[in-house]
Each structure stands twice: as C-alpha cells, then as structure tokens.
MDAnalysis code that builds the backbone (N, CA, C; Angstrom):
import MDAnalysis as mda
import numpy as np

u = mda.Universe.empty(591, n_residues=197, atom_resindex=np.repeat(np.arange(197), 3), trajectory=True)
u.add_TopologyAttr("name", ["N", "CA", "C"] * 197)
u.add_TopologyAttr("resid", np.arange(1, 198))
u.add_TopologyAttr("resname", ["UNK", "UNK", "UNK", "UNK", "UNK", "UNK", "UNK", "UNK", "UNK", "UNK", "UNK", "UNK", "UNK", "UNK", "UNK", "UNK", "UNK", "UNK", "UNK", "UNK", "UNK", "UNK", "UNK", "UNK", "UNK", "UNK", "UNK", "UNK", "UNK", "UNK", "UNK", "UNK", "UNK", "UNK", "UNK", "UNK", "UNK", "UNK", "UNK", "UNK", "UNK", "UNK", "UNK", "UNK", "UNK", "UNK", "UNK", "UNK", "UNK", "UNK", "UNK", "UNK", "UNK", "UNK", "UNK", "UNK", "UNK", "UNK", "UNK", "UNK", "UNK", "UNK", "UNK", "UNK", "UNK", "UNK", "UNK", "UNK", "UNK", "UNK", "UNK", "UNK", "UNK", "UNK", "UNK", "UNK", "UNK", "UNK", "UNK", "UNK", "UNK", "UNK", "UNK", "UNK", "UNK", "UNK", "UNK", "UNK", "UNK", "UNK", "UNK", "UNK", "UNK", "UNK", "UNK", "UNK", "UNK", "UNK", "UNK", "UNK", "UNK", "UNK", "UNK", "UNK", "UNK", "UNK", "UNK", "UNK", "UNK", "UNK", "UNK", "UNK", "UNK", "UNK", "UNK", "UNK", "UNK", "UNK", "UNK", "UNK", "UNK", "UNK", "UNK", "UNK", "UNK", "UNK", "UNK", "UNK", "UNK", "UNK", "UNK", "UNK", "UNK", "UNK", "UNK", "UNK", "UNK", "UNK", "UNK", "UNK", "UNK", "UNK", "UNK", "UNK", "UNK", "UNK", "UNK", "UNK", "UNK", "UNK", "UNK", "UNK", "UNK", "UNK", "UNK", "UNK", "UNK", "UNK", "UNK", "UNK", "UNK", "UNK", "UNK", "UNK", "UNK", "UNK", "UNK", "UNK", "UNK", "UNK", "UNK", "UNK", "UNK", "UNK", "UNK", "UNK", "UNK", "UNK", "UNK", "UNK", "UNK", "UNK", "UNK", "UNK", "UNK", "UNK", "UNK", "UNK", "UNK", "UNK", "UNK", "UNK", "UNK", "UNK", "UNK", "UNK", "UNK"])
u.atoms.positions = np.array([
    [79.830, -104.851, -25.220],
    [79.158, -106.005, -25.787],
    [79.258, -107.135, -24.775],
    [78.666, -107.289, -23.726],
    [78.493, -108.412, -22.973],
    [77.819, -109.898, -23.100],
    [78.569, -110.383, -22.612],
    [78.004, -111.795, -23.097],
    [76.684, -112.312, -23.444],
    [76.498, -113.121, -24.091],
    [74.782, -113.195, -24.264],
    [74.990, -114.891, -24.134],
    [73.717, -115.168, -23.340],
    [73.948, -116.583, -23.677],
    [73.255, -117.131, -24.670],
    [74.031, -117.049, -25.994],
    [73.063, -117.425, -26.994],
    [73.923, -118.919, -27.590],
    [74.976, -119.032, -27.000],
    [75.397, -120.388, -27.116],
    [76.656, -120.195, -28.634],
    [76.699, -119.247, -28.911],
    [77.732, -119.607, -30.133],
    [78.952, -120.075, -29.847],
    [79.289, -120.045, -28.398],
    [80.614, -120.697, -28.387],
    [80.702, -122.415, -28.764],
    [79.447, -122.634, -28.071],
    [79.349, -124.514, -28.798],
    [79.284, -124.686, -29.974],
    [78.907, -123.533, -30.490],
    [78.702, -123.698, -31.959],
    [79.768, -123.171, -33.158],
    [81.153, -123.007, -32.865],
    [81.683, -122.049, -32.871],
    [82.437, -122.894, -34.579],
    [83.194, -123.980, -33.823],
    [83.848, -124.556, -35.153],
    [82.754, -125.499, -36.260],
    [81.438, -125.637, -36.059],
    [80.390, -125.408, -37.477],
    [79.615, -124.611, -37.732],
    [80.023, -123.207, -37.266],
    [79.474, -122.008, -37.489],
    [78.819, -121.902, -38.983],
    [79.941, -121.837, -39.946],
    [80.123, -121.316, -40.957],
    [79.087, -122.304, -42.198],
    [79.532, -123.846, -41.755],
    [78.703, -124.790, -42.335],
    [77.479, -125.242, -41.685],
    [76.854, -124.237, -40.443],
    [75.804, -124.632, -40.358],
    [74.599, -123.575, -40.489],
    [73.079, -123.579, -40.398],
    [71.867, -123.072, -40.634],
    [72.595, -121.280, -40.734],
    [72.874, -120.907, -39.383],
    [73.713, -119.547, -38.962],
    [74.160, -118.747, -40.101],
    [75.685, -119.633, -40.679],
    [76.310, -119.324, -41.151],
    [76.178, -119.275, -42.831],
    [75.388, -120.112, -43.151],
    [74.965, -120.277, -44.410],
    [73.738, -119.136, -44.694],
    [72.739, -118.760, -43.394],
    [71.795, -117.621, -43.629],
    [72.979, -116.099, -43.808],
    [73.889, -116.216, -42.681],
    [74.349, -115.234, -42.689],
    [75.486, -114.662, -44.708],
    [74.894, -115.539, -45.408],
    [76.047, -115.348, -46.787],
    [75.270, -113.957, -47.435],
    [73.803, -114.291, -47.605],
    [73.535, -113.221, -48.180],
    [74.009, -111.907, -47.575],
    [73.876, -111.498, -46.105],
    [74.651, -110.341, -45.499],
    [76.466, -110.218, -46.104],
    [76.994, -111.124, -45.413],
    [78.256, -111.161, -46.840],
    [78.473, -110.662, -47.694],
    [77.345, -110.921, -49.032],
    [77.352, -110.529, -50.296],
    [77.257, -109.444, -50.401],
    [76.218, -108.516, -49.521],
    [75.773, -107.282, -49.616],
    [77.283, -106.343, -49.268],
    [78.127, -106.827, -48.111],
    [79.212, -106.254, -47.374],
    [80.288, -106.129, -48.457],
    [80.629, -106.889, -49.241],
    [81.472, -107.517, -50.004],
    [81.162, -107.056, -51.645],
    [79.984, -106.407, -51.935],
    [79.830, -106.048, -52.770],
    [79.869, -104.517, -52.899],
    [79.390, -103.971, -51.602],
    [79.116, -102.407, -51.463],
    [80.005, -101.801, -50.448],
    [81.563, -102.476, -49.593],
    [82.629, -102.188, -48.898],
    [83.398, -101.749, -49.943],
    [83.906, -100.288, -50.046],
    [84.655, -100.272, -51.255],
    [86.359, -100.308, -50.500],
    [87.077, -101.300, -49.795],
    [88.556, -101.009, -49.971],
    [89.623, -100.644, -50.800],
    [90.758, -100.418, -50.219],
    [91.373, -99.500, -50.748],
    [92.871, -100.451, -50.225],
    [93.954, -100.953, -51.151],
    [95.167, -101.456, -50.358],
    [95.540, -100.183, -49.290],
    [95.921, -101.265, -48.318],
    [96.383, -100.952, -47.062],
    [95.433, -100.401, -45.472],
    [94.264, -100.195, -46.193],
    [93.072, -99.968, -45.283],
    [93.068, -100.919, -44.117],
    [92.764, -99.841, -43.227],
    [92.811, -100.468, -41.586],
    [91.401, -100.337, -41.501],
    [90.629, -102.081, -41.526],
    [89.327, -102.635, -41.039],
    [89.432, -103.399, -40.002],
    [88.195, -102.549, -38.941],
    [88.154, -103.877, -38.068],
    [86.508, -104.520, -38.116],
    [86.430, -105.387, -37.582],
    [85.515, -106.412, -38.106],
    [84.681, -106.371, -36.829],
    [83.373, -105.468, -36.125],
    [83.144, -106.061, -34.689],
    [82.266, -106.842, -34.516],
    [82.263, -107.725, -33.846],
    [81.519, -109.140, -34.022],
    [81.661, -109.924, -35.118],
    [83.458, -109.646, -34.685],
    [83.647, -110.724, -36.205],
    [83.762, -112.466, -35.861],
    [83.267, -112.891, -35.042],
    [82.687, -114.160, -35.152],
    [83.821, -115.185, -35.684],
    [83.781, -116.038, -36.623],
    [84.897, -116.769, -37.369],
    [85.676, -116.316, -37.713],
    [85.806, -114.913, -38.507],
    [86.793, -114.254, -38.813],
    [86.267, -114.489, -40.743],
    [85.069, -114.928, -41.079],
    [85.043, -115.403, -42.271],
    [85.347, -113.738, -43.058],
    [84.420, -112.919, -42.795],
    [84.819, -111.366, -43.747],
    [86.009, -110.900, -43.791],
    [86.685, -111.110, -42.743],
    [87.835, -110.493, -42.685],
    [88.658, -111.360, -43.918],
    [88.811, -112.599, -43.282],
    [89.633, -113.567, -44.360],
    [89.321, -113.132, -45.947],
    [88.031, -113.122, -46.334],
    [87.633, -112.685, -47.563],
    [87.685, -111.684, -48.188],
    [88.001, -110.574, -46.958],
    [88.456, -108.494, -47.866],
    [89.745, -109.262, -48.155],
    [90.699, -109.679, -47.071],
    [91.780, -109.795, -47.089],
    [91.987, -110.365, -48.909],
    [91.318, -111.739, -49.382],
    [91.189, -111.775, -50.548],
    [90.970, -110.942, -51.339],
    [90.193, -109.803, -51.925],
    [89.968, -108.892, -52.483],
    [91.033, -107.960, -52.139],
    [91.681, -107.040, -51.059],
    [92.367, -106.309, -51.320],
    [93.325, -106.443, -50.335],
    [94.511, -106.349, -50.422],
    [95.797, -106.570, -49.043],
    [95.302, -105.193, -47.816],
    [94.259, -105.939, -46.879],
    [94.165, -104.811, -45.855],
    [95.047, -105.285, -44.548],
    [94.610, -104.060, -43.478],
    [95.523, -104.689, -42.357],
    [94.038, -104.909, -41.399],
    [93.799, -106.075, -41.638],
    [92.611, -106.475, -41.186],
    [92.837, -107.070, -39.070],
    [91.701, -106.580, -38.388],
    [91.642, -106.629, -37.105],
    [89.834, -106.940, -36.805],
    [89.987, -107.774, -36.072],
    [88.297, -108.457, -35.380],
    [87.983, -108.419, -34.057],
    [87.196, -108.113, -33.478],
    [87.081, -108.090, -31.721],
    [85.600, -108.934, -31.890],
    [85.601, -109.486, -30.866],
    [84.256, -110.571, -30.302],
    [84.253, -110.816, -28.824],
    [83.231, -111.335, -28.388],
    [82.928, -111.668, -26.858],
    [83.660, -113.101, -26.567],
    [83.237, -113.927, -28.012],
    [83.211, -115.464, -27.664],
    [84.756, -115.899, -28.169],
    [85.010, -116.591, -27.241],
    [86.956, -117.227, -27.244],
    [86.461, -118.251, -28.125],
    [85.861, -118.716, -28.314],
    [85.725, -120.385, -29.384],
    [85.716, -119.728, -30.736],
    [84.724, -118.789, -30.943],
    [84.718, -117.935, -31.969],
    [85.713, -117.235, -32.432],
    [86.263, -116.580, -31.634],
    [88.056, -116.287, -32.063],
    [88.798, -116.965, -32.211],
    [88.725, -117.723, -31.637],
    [90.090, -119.200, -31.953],
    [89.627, -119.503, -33.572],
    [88.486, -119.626, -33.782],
    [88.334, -120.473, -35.558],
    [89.060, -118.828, -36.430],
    [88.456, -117.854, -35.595],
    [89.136, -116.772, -36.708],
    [90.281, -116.379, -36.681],
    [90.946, -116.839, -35.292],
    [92.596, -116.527, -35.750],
    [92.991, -117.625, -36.103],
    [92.430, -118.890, -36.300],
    [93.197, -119.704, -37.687],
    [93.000, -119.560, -38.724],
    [91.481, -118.833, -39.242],
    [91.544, -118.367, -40.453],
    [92.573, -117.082, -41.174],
    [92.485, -116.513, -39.982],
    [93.466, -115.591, -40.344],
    [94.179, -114.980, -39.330],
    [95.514, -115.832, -39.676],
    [96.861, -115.680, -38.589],
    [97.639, -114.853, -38.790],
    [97.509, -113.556, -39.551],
    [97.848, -112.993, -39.962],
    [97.595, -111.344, -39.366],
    [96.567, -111.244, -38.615],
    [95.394, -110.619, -38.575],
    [95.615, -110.567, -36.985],
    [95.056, -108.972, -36.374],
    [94.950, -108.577, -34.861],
    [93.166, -109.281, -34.297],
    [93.318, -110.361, -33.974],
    [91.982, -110.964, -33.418],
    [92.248, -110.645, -32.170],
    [90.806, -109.778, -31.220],
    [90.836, -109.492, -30.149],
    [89.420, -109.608, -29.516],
    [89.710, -110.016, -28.055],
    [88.402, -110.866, -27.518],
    [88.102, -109.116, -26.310],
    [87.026, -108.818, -26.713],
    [86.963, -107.118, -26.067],
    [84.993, -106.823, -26.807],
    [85.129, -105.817, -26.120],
    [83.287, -105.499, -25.863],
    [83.575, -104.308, -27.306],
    [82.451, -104.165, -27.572],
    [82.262, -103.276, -28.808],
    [82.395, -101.534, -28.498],
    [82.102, -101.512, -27.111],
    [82.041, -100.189, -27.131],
    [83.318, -99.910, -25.992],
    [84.344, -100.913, -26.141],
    [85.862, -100.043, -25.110],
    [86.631, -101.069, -25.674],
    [86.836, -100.647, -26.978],
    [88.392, -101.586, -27.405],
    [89.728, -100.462, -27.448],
    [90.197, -101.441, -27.150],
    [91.598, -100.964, -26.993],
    [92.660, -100.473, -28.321],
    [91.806, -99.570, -29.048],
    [92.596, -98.922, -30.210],
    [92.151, -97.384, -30.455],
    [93.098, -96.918, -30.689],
    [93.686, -95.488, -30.258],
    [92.650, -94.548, -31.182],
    [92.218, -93.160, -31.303],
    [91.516, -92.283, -31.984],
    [91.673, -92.627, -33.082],
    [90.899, -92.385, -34.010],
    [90.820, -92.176, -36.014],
    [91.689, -93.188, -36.294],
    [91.693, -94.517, -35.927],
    [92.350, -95.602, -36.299],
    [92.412, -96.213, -37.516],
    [90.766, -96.488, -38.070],
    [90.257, -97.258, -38.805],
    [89.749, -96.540, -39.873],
    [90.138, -97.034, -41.164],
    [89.015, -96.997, -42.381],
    [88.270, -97.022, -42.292],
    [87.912, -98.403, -42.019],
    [86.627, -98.929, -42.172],
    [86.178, -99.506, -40.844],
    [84.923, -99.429, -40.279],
    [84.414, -100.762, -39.555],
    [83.095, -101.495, -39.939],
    [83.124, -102.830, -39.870],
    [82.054, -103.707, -40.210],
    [81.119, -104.329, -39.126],
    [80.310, -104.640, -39.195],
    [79.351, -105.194, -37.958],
    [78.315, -105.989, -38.641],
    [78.677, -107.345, -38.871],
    [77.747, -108.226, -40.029],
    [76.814, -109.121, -39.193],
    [75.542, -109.234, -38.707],
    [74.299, -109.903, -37.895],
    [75.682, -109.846, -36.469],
    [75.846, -108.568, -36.141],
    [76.139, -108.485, -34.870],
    [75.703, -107.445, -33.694],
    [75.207, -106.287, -34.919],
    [74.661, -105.476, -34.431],
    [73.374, -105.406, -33.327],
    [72.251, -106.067, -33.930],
    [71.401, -106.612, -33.011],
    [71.932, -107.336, -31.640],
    [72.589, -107.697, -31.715],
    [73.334, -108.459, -30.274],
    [73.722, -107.161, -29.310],
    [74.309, -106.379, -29.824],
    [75.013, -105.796, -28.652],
    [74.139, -104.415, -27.689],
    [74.492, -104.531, -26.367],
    [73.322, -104.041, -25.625],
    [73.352, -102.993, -25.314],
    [74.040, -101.971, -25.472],
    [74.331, -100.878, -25.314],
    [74.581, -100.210, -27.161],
    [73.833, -99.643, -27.896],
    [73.738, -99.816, -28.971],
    [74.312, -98.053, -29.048],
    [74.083, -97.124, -28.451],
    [74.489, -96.087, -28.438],
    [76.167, -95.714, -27.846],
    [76.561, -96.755, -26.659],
    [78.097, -96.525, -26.631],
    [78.734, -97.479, -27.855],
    [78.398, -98.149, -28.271],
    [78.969, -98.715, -29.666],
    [79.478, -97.587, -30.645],
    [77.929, -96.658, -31.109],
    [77.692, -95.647, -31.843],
    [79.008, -94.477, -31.807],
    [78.828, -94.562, -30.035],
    [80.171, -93.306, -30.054],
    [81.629, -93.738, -30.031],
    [81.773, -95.140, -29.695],
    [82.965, -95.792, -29.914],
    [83.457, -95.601, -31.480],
    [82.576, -96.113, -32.067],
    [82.789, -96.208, -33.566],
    [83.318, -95.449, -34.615],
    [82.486, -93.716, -33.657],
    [82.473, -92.696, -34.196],
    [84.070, -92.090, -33.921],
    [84.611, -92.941, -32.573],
    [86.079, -92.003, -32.269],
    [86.951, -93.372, -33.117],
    [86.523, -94.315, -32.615],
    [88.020, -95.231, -33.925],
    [87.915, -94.881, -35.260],
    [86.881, -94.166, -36.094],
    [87.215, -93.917, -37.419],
    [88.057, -93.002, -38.261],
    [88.434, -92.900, -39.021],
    [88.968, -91.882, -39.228],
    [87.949, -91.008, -39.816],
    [88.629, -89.504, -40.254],
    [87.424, -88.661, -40.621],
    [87.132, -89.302, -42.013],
    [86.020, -89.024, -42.839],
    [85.604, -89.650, -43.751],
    [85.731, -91.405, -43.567],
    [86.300, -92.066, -42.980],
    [86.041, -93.444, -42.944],
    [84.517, -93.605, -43.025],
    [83.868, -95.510, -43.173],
    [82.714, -95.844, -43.057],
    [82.545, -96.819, -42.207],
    [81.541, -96.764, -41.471],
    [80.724, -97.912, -40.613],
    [79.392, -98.696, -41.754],
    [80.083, -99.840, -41.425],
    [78.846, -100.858, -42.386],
    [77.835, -101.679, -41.537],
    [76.581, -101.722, -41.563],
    [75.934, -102.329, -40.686],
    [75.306, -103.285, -41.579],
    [75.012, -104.773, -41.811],
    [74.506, -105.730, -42.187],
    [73.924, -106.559, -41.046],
    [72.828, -105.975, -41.302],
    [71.647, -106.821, -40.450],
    [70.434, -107.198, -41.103],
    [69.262, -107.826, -40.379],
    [68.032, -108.270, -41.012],
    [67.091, -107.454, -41.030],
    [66.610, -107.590, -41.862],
    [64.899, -106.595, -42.368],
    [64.040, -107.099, -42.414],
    [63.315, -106.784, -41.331],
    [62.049, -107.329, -41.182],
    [60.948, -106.284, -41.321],
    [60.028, -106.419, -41.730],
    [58.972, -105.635, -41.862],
    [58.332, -105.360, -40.606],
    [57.891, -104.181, -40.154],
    [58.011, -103.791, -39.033],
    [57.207, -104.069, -38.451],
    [55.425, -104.856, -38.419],
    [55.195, -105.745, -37.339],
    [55.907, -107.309, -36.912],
    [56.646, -107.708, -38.056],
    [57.299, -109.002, -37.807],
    [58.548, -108.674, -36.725],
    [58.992, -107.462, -37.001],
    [60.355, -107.063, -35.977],
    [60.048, -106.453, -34.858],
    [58.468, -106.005, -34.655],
    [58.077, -105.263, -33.066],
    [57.914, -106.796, -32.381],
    [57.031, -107.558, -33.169],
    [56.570, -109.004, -32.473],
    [58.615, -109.825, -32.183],
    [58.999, -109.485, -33.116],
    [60.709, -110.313, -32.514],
    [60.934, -109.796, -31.464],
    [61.318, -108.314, -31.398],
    [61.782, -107.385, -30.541],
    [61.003, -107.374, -28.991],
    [59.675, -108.229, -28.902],
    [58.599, -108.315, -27.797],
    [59.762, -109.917, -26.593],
    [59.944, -110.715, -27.754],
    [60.589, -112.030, -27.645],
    [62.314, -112.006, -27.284],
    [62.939, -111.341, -28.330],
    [64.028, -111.137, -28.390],
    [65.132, -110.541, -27.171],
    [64.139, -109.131, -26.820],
    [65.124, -108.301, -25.808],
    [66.049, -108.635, -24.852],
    [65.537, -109.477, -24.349],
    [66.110, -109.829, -23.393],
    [67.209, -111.072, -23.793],
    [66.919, -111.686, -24.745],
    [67.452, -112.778, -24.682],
    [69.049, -112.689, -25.743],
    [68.273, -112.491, -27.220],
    [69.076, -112.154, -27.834],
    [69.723, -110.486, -28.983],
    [68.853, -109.938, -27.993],
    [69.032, -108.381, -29.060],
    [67.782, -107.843, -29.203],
    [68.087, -106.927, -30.209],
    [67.039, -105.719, -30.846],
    [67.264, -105.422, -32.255],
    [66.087, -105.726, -33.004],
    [66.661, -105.515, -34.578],
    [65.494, -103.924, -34.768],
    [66.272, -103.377, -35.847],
    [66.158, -102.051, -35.946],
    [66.263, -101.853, -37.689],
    [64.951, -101.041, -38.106],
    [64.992, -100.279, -39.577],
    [66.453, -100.056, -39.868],
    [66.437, -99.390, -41.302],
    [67.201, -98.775, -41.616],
    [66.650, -97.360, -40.957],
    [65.771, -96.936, -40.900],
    [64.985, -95.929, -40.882],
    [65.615, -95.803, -39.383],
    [65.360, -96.305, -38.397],
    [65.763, -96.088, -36.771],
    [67.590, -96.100, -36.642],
    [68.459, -96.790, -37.501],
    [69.376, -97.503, -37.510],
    [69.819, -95.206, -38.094],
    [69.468, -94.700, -38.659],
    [69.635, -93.753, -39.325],
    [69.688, -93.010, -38.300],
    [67.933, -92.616, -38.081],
    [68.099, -91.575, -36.816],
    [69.153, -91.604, -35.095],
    [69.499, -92.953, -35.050],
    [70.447, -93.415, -33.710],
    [71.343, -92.796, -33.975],
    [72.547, -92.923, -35.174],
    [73.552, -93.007, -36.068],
    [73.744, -91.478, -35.763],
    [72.879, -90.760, -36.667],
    [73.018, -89.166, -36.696],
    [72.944, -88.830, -35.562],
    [72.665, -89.107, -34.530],
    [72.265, -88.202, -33.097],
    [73.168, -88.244, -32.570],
    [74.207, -89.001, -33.062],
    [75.622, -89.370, -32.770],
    [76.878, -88.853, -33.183],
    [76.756, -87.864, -34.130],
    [77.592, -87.769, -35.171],
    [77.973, -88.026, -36.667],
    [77.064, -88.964, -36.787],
    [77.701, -89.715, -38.678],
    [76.537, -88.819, -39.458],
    [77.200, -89.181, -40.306],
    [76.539, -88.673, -41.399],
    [75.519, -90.048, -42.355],
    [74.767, -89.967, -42.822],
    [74.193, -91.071, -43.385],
    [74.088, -91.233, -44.955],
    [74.251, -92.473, -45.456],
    [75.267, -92.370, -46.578],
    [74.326, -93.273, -47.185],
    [73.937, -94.312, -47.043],
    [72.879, -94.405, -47.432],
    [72.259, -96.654, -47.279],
    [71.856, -97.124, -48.149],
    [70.966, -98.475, -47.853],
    [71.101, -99.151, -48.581],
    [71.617, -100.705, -48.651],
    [71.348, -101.445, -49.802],
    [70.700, -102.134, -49.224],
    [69.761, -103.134, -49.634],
    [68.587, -104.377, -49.394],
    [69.141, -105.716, -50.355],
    [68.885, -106.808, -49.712],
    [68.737, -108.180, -50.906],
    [67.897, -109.136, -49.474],
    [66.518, -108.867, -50.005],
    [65.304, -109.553, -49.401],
    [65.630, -109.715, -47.773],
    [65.904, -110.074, -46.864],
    [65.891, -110.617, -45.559],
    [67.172, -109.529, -45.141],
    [68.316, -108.621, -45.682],
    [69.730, -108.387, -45.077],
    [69.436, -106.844, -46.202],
    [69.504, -106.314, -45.251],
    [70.066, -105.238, -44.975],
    [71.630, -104.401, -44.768],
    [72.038, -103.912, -45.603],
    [73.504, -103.328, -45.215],
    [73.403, -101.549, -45.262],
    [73.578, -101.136, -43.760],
    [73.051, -99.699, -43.681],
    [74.810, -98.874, -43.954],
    [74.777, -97.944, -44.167],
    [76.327, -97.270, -44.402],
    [76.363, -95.846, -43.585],
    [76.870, -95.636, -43.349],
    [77.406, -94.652, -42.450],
    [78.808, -94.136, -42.398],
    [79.047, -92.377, -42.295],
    [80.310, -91.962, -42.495],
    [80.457, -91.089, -41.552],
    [81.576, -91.223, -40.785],
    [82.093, -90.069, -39.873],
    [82.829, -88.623, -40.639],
    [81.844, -87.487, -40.143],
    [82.413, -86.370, -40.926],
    [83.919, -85.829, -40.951],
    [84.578, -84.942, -41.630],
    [85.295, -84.758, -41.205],
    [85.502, -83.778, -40.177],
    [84.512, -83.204, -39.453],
    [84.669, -82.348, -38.329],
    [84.564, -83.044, -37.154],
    [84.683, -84.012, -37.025],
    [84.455, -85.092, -35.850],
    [85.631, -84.917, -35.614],
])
C-alpha cells in the first residue's frame, strides 16, 4: 500500500468530524452490523485510518484489536483512540504478522486506495486463519458512474470495483465467497478463507 498523495495526513485529526468521515458512517454501519465477533478474536483493521472501527468492535466485544496504515498522522489519532491496541504504520500487502493470525480482517473505504490489489488478496489470504473472514466496505457505484471515476481516479486516488469483480479477484485467489450486503452508496463484500488454505 504505497503512499498516495491524497492528503489525509493534513487531514488526519478532523477526519472523523469532517465531509470524509461522516460519509464514511454508513460503511461503519454495514461493518458493525454484519462483522459477527466473537470475545477474544484477533482483528486487524487495514487502512484503519483513525482507528474509529477498531475502537468501536472493541466496544461491542473484548477483541485483541490491531490496525496498519500508510499515514503517521492517521495513526497517531488511532493510537490515542485506542492505546490499548497494536497500531502499525506498514503496506497492506507485507505486514509483519505471522501465518493464520487473524479472525478477522477489515478494509473500510480503503480498499480502493491500495495499488496492488491482488498482493493484498494473497496477503490476506495467508494472515487469516482457516475459516476466518475478510470484510470489504467500499462504494457502489453503478457501473457507468464507476468506469467514468475509474477513467479520473487511477492514477490519482484508486480503483473502485463491483461486488461482482471484487468476487471474481477474491476467488482466483483462494477465498471462498460468502456473500453482499448494500445500504445505497456502501457496499460491504464478505469473504472466507477455506479451510484447505
């Protein structure tokens, strides 16, 4: 996950209270409603940004919650939110945690950012454990509004992707596909590493 200059580090401590962070709630809701934890579950959060999801499973169930991001301003607000918690500044597809680590992993409007979208895929696929889930919460756009983004976007800030494409990547990879929730604009795709992985 290499840097992008999309500026969130200036933006880092009114993330949450500004345009960004307030679009980004409905994705939230979807994560937070359809993440099923379990006490003691090892989640990590990638592109966890503020650290706001993490702080909030942590509310819902005592996990041993961990976040990796590009941006240091952005980690700093999330390891004060939660000081409790392994916040680590590392690329999405070579973090530094060992085979079948994780329960769970989350990726909430981060996915589109990162540029190598297939070593993510296989990263993901070796930190999980068998049966664990990968959650993807991103935007849905109807698919000439997201070819015309994706014309604009590439270069600058990402690539947004169906559920439908987000599926076929996923499987060619290993997971198994589990299935889709929608709430108008956010998307939360689910994904499970088999247990023959």
């Amino acid at each position: 996950m290499e840097k992008r200059d999309f500026k969130f580090d200036k933006r880092a401590d009114k993330y949450d209270d500004h345009f960004e962070g307030r679009m980004s709630r409905r994705f939230y809701e979807l994560l937070y409603r359809y993440t099923g934890l379990k006490k003691g579950d090892r989640v990590l959060d990638v592109g966890c940004g503020t650290g706001t999801i993490l702080k909030t499973f942590s509310e819902f169930e005592n996990i041993e919650g961990h976040g990796i991001d590009v941006e240091p301003q952005m980690l700093s607000v999330a390891r004060s939110k939660c000081p409790d918690m392994d916040i680590r500044e590392c690329s999405c597809e070579d973090t530094p945690y060992g085979d079948s680590y994780f329960d769970t992993l989350t990726a909430c409007m981060a996915y589109h950012h990162f540029p190598d979208k297939d070593a993510f895929a296989k990263e993901a696929l070796r930190l999980l454990k068998p049966n664990g889930r990968l959650y993807i919460a991103d935007p849905a756009f109807p698919h000439p509004v997201r070819k015309a983004l994706n014309l604009i976007c590439r270069n600058i800030n990402g690539e947004f992707f169906s559920s439908q494409e987000m599926r076929s990547r996923f499987e060619k990879q290993g997971f198994r596909y589990i299935g889709m929730q929608k709430d108008r604009y956010a998307q939360l795709v689910i994904f499970e590493k088999p247990c023959s992985n």
